[in-house]
N, CA, C and O atoms as a GROMACS GRO file, in nm:
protein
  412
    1UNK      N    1 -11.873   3.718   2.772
    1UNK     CA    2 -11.766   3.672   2.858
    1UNK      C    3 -11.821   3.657   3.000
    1UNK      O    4 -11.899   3.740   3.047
    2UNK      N    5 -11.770   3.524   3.082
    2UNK     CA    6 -11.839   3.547   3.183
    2UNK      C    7 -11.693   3.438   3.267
    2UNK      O    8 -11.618   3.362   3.204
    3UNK      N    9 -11.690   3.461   3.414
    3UNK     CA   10 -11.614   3.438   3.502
    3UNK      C   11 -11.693   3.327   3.640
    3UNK      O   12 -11.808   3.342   3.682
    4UNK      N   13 -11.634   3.265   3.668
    4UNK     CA   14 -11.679   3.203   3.795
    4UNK      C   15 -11.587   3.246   3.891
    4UNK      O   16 -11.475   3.196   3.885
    5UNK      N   17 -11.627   3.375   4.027
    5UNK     CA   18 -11.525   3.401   4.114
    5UNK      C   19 -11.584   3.299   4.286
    5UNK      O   20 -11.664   3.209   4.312
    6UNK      N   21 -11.519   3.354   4.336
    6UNK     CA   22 -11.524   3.282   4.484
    6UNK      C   23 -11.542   3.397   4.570
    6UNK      O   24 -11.494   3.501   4.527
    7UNK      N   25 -11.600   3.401   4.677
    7UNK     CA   26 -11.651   3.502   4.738
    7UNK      C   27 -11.731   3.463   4.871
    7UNK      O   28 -11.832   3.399   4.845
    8UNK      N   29 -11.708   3.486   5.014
    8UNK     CA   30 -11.764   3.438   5.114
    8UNK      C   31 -11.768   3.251   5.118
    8UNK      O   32 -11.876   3.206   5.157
    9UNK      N   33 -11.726   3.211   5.103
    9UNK     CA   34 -11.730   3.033   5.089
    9UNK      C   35 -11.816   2.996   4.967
    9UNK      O   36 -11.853   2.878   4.961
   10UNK      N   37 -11.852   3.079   4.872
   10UNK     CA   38 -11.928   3.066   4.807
   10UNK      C   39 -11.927   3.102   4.644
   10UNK      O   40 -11.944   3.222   4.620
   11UNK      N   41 -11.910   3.012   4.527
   11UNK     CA   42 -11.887   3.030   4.421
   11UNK      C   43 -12.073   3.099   4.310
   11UNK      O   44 -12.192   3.067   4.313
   12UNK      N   45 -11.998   3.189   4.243
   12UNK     CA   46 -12.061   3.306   4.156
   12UNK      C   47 -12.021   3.311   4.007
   12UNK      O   48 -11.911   3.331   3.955
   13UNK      N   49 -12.150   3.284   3.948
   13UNK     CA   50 -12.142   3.279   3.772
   13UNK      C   51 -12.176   3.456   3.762
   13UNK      O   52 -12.285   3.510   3.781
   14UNK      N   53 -12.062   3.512   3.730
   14UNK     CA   54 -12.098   3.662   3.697
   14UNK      C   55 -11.992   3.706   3.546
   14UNK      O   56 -11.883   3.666   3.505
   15UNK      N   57 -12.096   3.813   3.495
   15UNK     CA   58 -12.046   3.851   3.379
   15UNK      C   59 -12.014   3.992   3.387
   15UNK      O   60 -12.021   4.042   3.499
   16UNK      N   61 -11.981   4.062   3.294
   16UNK     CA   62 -12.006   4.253   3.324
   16UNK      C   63 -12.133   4.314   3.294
   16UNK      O   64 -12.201   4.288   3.195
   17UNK      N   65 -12.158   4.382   3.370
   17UNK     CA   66 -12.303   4.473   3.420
   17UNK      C   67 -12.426   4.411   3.482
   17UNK      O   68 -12.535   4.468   3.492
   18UNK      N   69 -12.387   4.235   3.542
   18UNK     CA   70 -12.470   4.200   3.634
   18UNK      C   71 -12.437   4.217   3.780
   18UNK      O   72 -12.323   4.210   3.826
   19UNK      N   73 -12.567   4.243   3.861
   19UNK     CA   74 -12.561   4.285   4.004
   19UNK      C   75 -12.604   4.150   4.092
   19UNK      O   76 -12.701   4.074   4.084
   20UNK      N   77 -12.532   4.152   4.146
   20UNK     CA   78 -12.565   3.995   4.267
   20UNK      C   79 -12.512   4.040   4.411
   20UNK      O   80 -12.412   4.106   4.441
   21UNK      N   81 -12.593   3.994   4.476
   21UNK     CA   82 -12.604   4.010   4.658
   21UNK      C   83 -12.503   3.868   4.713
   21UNK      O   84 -12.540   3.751   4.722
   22UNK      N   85 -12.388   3.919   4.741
   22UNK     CA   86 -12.296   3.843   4.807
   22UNK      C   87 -12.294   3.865   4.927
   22UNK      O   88 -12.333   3.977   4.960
   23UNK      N   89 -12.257   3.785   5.020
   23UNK     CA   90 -12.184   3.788   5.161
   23UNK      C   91 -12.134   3.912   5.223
   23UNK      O   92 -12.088   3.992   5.141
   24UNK      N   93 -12.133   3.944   5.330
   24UNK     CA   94 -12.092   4.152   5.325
   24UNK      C   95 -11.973   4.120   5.359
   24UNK      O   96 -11.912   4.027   5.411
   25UNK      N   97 -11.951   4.242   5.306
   25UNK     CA   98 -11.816   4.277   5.268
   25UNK      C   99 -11.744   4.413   5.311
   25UNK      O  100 -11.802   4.520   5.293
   26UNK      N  101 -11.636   4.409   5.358
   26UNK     CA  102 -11.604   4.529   5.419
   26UNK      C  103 -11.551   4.634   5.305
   26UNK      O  104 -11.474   4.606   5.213
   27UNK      N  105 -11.627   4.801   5.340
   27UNK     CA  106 -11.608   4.898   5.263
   27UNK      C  107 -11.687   4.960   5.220
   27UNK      O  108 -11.797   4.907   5.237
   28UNK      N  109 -11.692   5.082   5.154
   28UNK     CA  110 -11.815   5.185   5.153
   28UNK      C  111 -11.856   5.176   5.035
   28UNK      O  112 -11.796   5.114   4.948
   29UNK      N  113 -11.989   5.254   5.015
   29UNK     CA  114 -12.063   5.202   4.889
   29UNK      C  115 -12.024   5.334   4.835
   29UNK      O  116 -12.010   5.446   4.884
   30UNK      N  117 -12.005   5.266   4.679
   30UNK     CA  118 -11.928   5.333   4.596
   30UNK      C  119 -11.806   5.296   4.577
   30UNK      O  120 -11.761   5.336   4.470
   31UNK      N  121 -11.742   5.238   4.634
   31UNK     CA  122 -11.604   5.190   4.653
   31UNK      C  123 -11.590   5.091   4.540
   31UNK      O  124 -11.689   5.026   4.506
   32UNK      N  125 -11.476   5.073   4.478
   32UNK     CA  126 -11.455   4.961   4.425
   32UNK      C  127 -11.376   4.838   4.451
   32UNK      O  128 -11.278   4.840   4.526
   33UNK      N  129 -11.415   4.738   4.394
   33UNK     CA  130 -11.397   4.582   4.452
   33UNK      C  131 -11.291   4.518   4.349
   33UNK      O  132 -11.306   4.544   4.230
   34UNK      N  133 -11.191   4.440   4.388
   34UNK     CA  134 -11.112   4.341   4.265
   34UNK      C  135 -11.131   4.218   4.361
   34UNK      O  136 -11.101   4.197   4.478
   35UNK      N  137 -11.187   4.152   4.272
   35UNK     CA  138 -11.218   3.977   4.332
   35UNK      C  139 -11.075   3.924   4.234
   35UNK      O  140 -11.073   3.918   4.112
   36UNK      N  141 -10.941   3.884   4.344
   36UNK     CA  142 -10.885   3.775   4.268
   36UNK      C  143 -10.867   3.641   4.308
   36UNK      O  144 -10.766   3.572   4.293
   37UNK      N  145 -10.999   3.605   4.373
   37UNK     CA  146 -10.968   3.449   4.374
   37UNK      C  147 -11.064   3.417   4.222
   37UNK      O  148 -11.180   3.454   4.240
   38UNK      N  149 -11.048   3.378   4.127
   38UNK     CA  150 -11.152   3.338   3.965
   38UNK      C  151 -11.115   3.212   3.938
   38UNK      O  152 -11.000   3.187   3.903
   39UNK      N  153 -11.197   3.131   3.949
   39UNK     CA  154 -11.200   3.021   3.929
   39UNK      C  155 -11.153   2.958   3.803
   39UNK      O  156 -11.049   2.893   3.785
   40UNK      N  157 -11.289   3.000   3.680
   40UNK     CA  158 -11.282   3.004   3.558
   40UNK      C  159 -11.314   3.133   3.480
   40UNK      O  160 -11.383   3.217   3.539
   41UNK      N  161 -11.271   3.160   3.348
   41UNK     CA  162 -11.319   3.261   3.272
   41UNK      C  163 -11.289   3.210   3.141
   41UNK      O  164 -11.187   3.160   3.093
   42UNK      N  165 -11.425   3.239   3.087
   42UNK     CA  166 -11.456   3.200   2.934
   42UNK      C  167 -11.488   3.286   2.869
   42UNK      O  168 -11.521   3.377   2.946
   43UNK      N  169 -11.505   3.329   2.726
   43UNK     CA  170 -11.566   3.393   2.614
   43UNK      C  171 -11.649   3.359   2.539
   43UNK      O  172 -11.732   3.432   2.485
   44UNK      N  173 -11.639   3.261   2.529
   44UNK     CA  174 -11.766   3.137   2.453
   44UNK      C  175 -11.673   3.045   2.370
   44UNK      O  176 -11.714   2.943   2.315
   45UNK      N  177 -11.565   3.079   2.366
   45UNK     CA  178 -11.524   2.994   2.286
   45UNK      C  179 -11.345   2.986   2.351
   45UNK      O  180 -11.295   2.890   2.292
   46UNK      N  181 -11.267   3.032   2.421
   46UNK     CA  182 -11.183   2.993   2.467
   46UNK      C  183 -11.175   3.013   2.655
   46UNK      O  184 -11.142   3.111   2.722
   47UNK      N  185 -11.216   2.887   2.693
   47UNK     CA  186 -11.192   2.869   2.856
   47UNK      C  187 -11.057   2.872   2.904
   47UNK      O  188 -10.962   2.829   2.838
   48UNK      N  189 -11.045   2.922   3.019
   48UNK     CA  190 -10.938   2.882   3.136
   48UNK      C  191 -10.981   2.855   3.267
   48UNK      O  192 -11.070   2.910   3.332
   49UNK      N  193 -10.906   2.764   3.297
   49UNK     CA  194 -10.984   2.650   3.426
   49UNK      C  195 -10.846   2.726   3.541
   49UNK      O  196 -10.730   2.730   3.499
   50UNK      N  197 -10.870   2.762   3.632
   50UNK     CA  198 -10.761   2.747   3.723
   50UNK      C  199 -10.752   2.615   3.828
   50UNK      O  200 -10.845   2.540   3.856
   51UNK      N  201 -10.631   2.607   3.873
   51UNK     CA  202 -10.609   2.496   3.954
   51UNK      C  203 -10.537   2.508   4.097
   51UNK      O  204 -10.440   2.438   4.127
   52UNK      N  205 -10.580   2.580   4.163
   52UNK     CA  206 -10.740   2.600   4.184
   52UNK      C  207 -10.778   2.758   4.132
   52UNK      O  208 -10.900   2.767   4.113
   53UNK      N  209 -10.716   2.863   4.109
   53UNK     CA  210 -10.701   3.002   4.033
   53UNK      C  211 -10.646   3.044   3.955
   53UNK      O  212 -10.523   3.041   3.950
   54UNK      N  213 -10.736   3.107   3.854
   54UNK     CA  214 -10.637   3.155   3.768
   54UNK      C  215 -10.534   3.223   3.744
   54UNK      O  216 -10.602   3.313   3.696
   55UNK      N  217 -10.420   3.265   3.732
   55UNK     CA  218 -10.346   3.330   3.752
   55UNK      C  219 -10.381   3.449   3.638
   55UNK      O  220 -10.448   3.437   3.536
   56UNK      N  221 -10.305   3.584   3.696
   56UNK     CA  222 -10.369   3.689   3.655
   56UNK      C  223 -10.494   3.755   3.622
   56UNK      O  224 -10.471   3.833   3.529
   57UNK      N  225 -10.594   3.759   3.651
   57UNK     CA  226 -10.720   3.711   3.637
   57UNK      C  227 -10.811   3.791   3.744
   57UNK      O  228 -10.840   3.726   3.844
   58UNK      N  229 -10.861   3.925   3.737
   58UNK     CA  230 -10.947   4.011   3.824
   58UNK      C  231 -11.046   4.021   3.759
   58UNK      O  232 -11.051   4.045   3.639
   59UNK      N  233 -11.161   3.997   3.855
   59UNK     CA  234 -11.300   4.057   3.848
   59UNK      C  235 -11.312   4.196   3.939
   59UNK      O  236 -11.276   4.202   4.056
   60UNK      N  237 -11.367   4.304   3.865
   60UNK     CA  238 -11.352   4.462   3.900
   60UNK      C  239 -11.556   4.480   3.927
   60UNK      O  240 -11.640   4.454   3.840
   61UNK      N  241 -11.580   4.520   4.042
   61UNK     CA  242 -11.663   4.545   4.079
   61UNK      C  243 -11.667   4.650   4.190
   61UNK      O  244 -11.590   4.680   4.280
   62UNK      N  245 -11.810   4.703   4.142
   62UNK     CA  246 -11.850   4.863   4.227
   62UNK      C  247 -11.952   4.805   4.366
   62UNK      O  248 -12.024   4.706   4.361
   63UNK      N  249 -11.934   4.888   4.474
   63UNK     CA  250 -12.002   4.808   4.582
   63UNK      C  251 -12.113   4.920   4.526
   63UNK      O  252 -12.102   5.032   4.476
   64UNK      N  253 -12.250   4.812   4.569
   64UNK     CA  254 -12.372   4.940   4.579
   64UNK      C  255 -12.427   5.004   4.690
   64UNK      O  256 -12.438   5.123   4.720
   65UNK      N  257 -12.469   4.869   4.760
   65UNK     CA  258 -12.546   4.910   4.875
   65UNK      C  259 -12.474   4.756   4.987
   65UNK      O  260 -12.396   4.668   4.950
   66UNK      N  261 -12.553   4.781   5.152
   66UNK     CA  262 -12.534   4.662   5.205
   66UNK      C  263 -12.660   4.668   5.249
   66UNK      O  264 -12.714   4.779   5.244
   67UNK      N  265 -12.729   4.567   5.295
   67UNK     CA  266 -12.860   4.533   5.365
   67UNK      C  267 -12.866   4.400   5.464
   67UNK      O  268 -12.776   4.355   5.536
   68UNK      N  269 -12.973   4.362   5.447
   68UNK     CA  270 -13.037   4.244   5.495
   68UNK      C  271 -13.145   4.201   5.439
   68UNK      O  272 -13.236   4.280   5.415
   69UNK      N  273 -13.156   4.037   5.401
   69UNK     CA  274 -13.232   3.924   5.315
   69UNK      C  275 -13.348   3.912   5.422
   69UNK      O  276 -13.316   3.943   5.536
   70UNK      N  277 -13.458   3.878   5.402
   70UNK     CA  278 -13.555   3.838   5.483
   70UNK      C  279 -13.532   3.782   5.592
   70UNK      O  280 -13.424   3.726   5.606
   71UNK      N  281 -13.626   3.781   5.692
   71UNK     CA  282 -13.576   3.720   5.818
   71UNK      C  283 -13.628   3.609   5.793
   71UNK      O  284 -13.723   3.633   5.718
   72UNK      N  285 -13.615   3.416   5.827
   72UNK     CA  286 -13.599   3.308   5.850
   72UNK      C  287 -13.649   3.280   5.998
   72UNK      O  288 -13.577   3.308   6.094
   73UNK      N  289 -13.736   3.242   6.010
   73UNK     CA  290 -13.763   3.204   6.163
   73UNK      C  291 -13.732   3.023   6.161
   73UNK      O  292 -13.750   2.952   6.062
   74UNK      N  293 -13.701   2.992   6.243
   74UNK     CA  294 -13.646   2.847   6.321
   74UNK      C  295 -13.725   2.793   6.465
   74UNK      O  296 -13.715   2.833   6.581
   75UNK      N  297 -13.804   2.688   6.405
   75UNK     CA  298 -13.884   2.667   6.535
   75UNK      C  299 -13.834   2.522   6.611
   75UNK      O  300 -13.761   2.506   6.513
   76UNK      N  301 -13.821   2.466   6.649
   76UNK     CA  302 -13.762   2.390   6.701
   76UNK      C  303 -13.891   2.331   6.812
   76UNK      O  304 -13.971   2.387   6.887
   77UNK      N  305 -13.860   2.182   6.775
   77UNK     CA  306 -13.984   2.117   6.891
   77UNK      C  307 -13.962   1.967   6.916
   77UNK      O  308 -13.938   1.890   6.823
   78UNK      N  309 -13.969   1.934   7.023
   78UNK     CA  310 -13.948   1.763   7.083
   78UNK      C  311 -14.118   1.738   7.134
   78UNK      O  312 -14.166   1.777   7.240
   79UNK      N  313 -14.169   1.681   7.052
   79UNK     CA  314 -14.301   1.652   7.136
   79UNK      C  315 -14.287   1.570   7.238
   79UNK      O  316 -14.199   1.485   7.249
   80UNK      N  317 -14.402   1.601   7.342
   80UNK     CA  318 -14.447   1.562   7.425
   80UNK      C  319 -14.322   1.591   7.532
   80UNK      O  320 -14.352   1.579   7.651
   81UNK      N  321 -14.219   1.618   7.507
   81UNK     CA  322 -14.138   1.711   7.646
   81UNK      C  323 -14.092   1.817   7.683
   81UNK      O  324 -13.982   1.844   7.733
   82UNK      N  325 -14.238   1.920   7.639
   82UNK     CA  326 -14.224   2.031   7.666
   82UNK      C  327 -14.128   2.125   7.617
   82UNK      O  328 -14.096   2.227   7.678
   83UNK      N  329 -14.072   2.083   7.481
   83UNK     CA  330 -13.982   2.132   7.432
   83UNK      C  331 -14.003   2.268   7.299
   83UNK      O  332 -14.048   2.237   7.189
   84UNK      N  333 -13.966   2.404   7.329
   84UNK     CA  334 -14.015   2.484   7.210
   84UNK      C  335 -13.900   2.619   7.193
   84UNK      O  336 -13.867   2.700   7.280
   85UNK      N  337 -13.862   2.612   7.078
   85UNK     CA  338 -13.774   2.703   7.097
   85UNK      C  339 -13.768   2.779   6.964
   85UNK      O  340 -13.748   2.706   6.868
   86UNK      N  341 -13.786   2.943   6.931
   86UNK     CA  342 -13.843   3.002   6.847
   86UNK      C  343 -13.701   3.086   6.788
   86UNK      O  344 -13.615   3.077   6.875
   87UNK      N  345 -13.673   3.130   6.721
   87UNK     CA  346 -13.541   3.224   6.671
   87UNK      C  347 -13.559   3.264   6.545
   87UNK      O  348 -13.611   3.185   6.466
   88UNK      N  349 -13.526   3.368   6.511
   88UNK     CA  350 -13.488   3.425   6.389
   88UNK      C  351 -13.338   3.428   6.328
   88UNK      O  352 -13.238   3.398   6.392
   89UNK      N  353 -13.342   3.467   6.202
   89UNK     CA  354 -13.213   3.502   6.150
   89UNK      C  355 -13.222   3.613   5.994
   89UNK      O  356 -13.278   3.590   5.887
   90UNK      N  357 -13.164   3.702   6.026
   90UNK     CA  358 -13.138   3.775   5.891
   90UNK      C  359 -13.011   3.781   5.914
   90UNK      O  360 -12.942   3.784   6.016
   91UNK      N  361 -12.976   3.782   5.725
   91UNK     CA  362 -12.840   3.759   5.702
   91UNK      C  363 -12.812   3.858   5.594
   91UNK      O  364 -12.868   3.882   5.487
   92UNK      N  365 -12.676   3.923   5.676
   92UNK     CA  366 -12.620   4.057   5.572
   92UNK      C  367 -12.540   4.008   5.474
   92UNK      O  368 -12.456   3.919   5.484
   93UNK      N  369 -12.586   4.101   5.339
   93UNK     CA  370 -12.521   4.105   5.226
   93UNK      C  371 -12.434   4.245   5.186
   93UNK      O  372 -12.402   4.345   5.250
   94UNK      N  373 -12.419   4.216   5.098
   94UNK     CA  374 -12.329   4.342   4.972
   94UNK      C  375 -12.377   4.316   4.829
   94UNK      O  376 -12.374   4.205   4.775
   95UNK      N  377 -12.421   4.429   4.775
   95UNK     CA  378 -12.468   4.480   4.649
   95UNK      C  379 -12.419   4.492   4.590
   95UNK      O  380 -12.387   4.610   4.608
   96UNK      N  381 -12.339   4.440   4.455
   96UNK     CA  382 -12.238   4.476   4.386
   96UNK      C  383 -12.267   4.482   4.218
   96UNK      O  384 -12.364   4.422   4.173
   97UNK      N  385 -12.200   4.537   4.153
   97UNK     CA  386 -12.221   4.537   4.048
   97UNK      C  387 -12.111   4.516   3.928
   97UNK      O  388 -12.036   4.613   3.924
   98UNK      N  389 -12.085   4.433   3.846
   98UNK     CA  390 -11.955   4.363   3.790
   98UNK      C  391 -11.928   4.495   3.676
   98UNK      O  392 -12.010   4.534   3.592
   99UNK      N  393 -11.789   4.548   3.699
   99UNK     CA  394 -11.736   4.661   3.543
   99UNK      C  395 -11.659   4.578   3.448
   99UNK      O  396 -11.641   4.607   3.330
  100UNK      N  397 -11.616   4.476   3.505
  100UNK     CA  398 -11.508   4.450   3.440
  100UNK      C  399 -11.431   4.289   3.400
  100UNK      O  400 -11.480   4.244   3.503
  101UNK      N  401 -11.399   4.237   3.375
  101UNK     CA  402 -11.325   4.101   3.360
  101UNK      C  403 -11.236   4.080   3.283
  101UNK      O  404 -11.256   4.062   3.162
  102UNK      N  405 -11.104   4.078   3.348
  102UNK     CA  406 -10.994   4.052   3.284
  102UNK      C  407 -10.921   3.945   3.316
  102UNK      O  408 -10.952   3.882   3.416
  103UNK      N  409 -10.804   3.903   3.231
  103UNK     CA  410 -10.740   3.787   3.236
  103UNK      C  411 -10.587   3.799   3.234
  103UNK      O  412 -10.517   3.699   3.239
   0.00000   0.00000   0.00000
């Protein structure tokens, strides 16, 4: 069984007992999570599509940890007019881990 939820502007193929690094999220680790925006949820053999959500329909997840993804540097340059401009970016996540999927 597996679910497509929504999460930070950003759609997630998750099933139960996989871990994926989403967007951070407010709350302590250990805590638990109900995602009800779900797009779709299937079994392999009977789908439901929401339009645009499904109705009744939670994904149950444990927070693990929060961090930060590698840093990204951004260089920026206009030749020949003296132009240079250097920046970084790391971007925080949330650790989560899927218990559950219901409909």
């Amino acid at each position: 069984m597996f679910a497509v939820i929504e999460s930070g502007g950003k759609q997630h193929t998750v099933s139960e007992g996989d871990n994926l690094k989403i967007e951070l999220l407010s709350g302590e680790e250990g805590s638990t999570l109900e995602f009800d925006k779900v797009l779709m949820i299937s079994d392999g053999e009977n789908s439901k599509i929401g339009s645009p959500y499904v109705e009744n329909a939670k994904v149950t997840a444990k927070l693990i940890s929060h961090g930060k993804h590698d840093k990204i540097k951004v260089f920026k340059m206009k030749r020949r007019k003296d132009y240079r401009r250097t920046y970084g970016h790391r971007q925080s996540f949330s650790q989560v881990q899927i218990e559950s999927i219901s409909s």
